[in-house]
C-alpha positions as CSV (number, residue, x, y, z in Angstrom):
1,X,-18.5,1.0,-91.5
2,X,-18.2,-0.2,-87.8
3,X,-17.5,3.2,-86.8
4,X,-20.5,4.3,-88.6
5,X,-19.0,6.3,-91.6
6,X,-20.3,5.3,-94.4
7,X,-19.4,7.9,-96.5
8,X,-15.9,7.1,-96.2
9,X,-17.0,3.5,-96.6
10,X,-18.6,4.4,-99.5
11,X,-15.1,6.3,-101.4
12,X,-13.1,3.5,-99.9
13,X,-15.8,1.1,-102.3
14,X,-15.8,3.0,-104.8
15,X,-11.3,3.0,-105.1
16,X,-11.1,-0.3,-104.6
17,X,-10.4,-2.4,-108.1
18,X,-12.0,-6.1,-107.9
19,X,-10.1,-7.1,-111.1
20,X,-6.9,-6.9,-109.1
21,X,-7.7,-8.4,-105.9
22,X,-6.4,-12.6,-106.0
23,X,-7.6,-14.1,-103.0
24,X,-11.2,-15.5,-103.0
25,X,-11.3,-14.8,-98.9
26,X,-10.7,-10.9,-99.6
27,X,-12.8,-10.6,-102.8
28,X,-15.7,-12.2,-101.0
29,X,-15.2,-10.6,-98.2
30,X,-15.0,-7.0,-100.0
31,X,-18.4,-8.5,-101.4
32,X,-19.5,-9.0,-98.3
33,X,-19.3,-5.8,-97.0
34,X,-20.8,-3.8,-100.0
35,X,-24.1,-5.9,-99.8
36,X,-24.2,-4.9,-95.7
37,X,-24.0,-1.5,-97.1
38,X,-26.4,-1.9,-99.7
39,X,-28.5,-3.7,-96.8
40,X,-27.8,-0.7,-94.5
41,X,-29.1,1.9,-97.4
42,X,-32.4,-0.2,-97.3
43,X,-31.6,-1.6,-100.7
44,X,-32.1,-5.0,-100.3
45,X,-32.2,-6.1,-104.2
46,X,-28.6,-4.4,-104.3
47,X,-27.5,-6.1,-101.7
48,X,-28.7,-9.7,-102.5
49,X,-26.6,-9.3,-105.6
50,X,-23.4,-8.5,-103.6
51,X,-24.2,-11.3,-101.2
52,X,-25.0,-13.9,-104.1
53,X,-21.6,-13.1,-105.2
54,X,-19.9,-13.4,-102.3
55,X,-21.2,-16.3,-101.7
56,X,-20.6,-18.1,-105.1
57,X,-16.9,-17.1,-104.2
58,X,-16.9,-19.1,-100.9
59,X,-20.1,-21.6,-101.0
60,X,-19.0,-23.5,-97.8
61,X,-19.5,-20.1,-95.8
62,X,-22.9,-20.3,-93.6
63,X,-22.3,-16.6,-93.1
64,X,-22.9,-15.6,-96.6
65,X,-25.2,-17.9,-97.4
66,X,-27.3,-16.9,-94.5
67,X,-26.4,-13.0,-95.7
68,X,-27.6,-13.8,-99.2
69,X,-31.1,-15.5,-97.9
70,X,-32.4,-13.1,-95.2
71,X,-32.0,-10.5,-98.0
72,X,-33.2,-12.5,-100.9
73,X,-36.5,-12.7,-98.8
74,X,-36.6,-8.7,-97.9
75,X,-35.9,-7.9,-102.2
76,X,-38.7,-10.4,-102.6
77,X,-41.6,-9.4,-100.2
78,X,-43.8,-7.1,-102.3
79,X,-43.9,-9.7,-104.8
80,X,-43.3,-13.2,-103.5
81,X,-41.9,-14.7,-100.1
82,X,-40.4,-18.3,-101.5
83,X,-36.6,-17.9,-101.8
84,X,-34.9,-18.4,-105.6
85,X,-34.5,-22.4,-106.2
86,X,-30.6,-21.9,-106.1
87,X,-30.8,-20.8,-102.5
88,X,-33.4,-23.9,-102.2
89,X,-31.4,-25.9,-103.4
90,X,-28.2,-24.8,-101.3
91,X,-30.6,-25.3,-98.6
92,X,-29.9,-28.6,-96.4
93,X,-26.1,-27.5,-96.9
94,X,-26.6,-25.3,-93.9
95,X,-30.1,-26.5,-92.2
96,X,-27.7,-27.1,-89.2
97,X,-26.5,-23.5,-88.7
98,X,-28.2,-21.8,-86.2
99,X,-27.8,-18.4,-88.2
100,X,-29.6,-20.1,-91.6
101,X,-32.0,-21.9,-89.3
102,X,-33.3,-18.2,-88.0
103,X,-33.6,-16.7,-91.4
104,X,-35.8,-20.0,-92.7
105,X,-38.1,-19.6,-89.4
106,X,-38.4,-16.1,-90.7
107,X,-39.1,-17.2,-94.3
108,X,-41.9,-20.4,-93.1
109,X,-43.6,-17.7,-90.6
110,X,-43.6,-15.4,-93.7
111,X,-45.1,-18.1,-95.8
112,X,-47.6,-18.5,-93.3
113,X,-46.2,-21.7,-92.3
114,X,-46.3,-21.3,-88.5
115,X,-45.8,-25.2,-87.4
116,X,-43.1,-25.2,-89.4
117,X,-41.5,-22.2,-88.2
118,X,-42.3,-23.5,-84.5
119,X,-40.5,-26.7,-85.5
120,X,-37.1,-24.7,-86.6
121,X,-37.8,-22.3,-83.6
122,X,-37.5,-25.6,-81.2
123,X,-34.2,-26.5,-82.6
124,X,-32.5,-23.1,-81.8
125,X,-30.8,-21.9,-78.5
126,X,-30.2,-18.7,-76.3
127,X,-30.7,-15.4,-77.7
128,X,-30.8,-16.5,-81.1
129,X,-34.1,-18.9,-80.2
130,X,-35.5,-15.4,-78.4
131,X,-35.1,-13.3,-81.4
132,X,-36.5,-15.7,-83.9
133,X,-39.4,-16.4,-81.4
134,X,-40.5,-12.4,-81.2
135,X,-40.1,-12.1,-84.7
136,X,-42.0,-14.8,-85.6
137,X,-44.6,-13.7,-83.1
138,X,-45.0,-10.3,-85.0
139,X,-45.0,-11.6,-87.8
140,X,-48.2,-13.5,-87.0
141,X,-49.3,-10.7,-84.9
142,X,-49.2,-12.2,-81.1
143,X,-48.0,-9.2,-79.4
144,X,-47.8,-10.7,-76.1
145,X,-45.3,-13.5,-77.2
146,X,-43.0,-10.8,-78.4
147,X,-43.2,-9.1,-75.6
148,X,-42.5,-12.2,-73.5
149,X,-39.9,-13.2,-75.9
150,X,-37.5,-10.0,-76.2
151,X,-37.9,-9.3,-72.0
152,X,-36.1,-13.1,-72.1
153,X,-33.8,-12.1,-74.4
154,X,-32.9,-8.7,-72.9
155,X,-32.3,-10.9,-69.5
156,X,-29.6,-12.3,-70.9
157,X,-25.9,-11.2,-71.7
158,X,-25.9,-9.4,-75.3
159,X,-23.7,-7.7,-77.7
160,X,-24.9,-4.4,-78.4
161,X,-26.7,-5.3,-81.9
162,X,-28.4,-8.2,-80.3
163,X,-30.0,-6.5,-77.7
164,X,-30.6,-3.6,-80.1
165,X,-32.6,-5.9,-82.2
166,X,-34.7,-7.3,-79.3
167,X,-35.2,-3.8,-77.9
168,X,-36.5,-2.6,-81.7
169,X,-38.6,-5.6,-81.4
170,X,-40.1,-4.9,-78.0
171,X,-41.0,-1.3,-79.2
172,X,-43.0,-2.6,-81.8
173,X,-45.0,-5.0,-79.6
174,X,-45.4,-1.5,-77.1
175,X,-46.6,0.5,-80.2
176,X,-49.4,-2.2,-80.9
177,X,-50.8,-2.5,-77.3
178,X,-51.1,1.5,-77.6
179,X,-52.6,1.9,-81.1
180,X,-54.6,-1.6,-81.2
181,X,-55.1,-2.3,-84.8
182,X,-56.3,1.4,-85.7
183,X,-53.8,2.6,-89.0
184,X,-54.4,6.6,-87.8
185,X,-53.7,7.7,-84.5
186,X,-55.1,11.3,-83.8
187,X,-53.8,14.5,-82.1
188,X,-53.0,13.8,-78.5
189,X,-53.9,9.7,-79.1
190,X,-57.3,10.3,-78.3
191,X,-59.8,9.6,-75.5
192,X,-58.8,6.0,-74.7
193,X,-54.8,6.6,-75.0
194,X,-52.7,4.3,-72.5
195,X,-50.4,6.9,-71.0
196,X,-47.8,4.4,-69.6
197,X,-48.0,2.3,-72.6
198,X,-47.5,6.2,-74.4
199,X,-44.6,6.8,-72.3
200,X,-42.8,3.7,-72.2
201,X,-42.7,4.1,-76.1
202,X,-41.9,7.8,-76.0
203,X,-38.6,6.7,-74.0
204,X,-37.8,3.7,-75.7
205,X,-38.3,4.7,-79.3
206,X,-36.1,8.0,-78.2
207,X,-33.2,6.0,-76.6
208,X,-33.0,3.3,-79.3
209,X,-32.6,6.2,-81.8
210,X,-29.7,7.8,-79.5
211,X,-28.6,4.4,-80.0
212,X,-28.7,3.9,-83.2
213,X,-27.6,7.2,-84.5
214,X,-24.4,6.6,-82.2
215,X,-23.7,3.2,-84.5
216,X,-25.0,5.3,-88.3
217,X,-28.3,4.0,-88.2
218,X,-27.7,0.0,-88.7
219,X,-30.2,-2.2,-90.8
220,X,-33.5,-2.9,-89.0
221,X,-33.4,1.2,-87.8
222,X,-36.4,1.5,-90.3
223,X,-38.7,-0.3,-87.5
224,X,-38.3,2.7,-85.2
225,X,-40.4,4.9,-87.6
226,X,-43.7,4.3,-87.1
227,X,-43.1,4.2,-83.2
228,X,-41.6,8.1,-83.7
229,X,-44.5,9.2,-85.8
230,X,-46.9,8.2,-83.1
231,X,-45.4,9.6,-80.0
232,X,-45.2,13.1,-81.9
233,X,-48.9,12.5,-83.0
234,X,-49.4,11.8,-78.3
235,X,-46.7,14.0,-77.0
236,X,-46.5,16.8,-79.5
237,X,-43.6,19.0,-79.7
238,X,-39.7,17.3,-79.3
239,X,-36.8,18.7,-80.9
240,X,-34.5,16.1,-80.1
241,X,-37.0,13.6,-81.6
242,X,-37.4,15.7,-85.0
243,X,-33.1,15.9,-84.7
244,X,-32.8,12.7,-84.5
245,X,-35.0,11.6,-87.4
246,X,-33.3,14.2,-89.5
247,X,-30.1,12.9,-89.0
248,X,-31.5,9.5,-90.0
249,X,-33.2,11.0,-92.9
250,X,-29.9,12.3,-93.8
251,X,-28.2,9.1,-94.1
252,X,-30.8,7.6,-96.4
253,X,-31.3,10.2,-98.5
254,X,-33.0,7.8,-100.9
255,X,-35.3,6.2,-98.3
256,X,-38.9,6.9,-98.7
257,X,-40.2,6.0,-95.6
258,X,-37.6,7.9,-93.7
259,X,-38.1,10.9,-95.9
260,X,-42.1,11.0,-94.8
261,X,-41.9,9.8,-91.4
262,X,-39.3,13.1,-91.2
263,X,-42.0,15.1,-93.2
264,X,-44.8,14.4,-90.7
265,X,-42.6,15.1,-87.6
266,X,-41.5,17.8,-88.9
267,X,-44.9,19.0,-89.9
268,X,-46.0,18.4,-86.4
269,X,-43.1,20.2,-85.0
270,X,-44.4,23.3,-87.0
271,X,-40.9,22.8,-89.0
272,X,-42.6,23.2,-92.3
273,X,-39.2,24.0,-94.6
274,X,-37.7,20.4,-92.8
275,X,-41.1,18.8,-93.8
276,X,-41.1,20.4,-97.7
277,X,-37.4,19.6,-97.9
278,X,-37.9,15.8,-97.3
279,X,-41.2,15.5,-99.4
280,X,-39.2,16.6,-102.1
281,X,-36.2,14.1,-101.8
282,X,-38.4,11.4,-102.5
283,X,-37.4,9.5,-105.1
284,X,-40.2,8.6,-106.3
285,X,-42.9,9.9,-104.6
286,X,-47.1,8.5,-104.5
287,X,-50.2,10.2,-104.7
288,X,-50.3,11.1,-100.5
289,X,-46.6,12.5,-100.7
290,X,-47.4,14.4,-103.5
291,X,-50.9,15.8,-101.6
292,X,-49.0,16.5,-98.6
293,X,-46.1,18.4,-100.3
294,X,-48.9,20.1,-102.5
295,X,-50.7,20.9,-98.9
296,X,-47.6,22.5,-97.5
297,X,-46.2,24.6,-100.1
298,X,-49.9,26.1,-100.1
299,X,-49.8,26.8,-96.4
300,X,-46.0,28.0,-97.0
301,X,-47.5,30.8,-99.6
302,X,-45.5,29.0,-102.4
303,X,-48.4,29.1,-104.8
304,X,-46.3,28.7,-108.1
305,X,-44.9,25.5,-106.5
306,X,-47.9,23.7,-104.7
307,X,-49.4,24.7,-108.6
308,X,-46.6,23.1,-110.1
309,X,-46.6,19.7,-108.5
310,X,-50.3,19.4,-108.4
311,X,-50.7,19.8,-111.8
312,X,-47.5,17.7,-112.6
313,X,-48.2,14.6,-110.6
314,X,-52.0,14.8,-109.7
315,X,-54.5,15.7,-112.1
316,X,-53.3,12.4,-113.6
317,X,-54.2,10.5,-110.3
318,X,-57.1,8.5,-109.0
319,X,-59.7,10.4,-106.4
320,X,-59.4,10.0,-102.7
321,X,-60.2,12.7,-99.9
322,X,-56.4,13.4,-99.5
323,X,-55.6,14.3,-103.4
324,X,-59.2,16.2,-103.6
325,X,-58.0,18.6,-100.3
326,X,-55.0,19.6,-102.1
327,X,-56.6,20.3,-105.2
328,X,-58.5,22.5,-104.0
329,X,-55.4,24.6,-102.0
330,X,-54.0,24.5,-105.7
331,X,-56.7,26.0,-107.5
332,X,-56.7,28.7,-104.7
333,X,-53.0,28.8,-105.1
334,X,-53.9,29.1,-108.7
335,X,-56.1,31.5,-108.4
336,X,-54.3,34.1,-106.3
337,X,-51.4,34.2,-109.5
338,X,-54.2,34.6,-111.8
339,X,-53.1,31.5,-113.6
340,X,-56.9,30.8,-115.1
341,X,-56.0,27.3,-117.6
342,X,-54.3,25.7,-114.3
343,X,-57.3,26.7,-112.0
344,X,-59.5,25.3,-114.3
345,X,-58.0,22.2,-114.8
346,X,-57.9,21.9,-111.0
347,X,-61.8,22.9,-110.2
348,X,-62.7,20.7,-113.0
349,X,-60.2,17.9,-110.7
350,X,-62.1,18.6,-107.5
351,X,-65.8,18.6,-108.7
352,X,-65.1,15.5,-110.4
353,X,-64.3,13.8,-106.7
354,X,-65.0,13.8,-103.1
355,X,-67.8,15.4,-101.2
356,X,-65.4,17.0,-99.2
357,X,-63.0,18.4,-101.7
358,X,-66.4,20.1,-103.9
359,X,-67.6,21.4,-100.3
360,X,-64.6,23.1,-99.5
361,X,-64.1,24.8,-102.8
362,X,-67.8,25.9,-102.7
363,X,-66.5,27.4,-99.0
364,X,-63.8,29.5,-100.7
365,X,-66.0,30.6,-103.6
366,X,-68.5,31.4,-101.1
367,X,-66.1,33.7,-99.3
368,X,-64.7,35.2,-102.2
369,X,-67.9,36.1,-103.4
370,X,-70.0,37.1,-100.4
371,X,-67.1,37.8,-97.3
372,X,-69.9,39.3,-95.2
373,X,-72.0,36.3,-95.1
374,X,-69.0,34.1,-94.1
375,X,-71.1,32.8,-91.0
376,X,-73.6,31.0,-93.4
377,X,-70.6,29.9,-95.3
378,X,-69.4,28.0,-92.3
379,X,-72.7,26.4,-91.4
380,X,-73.2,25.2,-94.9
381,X,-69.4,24.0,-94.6
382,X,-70.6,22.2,-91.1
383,X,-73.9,20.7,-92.3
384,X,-72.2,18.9,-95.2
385,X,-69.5,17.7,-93.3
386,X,-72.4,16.1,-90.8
387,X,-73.9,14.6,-93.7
């Protein structure tokens, strides 16, 4: 694993017989290193189980304790921040260790508990206090004390996965200055695009993913996504970007967000077959990935598959703009294989949602029906679009 193969990690895990192994030291160490794994993969419940463990083997050791808390808190965050009462309860074991002390500053600025998190940040030293300062500092969203605290933390002598951490960190306070609080960034980045904030984030998302593919993509790589999806959305084109992500993508096969942040570079890279591939590896994929894959294999000309996975996964979904646009490319997918129940089903989709999906399907009927007054199609198109 420190050499970054994991797949020979990953045999070397799965030979290895716990039952036989004596010594508590090995046996949570062996623990150990499967929940790092788990916590490399992104699967953070897994990897809280592996950590509990190790921990209940060796309950003195800050290390796993600390292990088994930061990831208790990433398994928990779509439902609840507050750790398990165990780990609350092992608590003021460790409230001394400056490793445990970052993770609870972490967990209070979670919470929402800032002066509490500010307390604990006060007690810490060195790199360790600039980390949990920036992190904090995102996590509350003041971009500017990031900023401040990684450039003091990068000052300073590191070890490579320190100053990885603090670089990651200082990307994501870069990527905010450029895209303010907007969720969509367009083509190009717009009128009002920072090009030196743009480029300083173009160069340091691409060398902190050299980075991290040279190391197998270590936790915390995730953060690096959304910084790669917008500078393909400013700069365009970049092979070595799309590379890169694909590499990552392969290593977390499992990974939604990998798997569509490598779908939409792709798609912007023209690399449709790389963005189709990706979409489909989704474990368990939502109404946009579904839309987007549908949306693709239409513009690919694989009409028996963009027909397929509409009418699998969305006829059965809620309305929005998104689902609408690629039920309409389905029932013109649909209707080019003469496949007259599924086009049905799929008008019948469309007209009972958006404005924009009903106008674009009246635009292709319009066509269809009347190519020589295409013209007036595309003003009617236009006009509703203005409405």
């Amino acid at each position: 694993m420190v050499h970054g193969n994991h797949l020979a990690a990953d045999r070397l895990f799965a030979e290895i017989d716990h039952s036989t192994i004596e010594e508590n030291d090995v046996r949570s160490e062996l623990l150990y290193q499967e929940g790092r794994r788990a916590s490399i993969k992104g699967d953070h419940l897994t990897a809280y189980e592996w950590f509990r463990k190790a921990a209940a083997l060796m309950p003195n050791s800050s290390r796993y304790f600390a292990a088994e808390m930061e990831s208790a808190v990433l398994a928990r965050r779509s439902r609840e921040v507050t750790l398990p009462q165990d780990l609350l309860d092992r608590l003021p074991t460790f409230d001394k260790d400056p490793e445990v002390a970052f993770q609870l500053a972490r967990l209070r600025a979670l919470e929402g508990n800032h002066e509490a998190a500010d307390r604990i940040l006060s007690t810490l030293e060195g790199t360790n206090r600039h980390k949990a300062t920036a992190l904090c500092a995102m996590i509350r969203g003041d971009w500017q004390i990031v900023l401040k605290a990684a450039d003091k933390g990068l000052a300073e002598e590191l070890d490579p996965r320190q100053e990885q951490f603090l670089k990651l960190l200082r990307l994501r306070g870069v990527l905010h200055f450029l895209t303010g609080s907007e969720e969509e960034v367009p083509i190009g980045g717009g009128p009002n695009v920072d090009i030196d904030h743009a480029r300083q984030l173009r160069d340091g998302t691409l060398e902190a993913l050299r980075s991290a593919k040279s190391t197998r993509w270590p936790a915390n790589s995730e953060l690096l996504l959304d910084c790669a999806v917008v500078i393909s959305l400013i700069f365009g084109s970049n092979e070595e970007l799309l590379d890169l992500i694909a590499d990552f993508a392969e290593s977390r096969a499992g990974d939604h967000s990998v798997q569509v942040a490598l779908a939409h570079i792709a798609a912007i890279e023209g690399d449709y077959k790389t963005a189709i591939s990706a979409l489909k590896k989704i474990p368990a994929p939502a109404r946009d990935d579904s839309a987007r894959l549908v949306l693709l294999l239409g513009e690919t000309g694989d009409h028996h598959g963009a027909v397929s996975v509409a009418m699998e996964r969305l006829l059965s979904q809620p309305h929005d703009e998104l689902a609408d646009l690629a039920a309409v490319t389905a029932a013109v997918s649909a209707y080019r294989l003469g496949s007259l129940n599924e086009e049905s089903a799929l008008r019948n989709y469309v007209y009972e949602g958006s404005q924009t999906g009903k106008s674009l399907l009246d635009f292709f009927d319009g066509n269809r029906k009347e190519p020589e007054n295409r013209p007036a199609h595309i003003e009617r198109l236009w006009s509703q679009a203005m409405e």
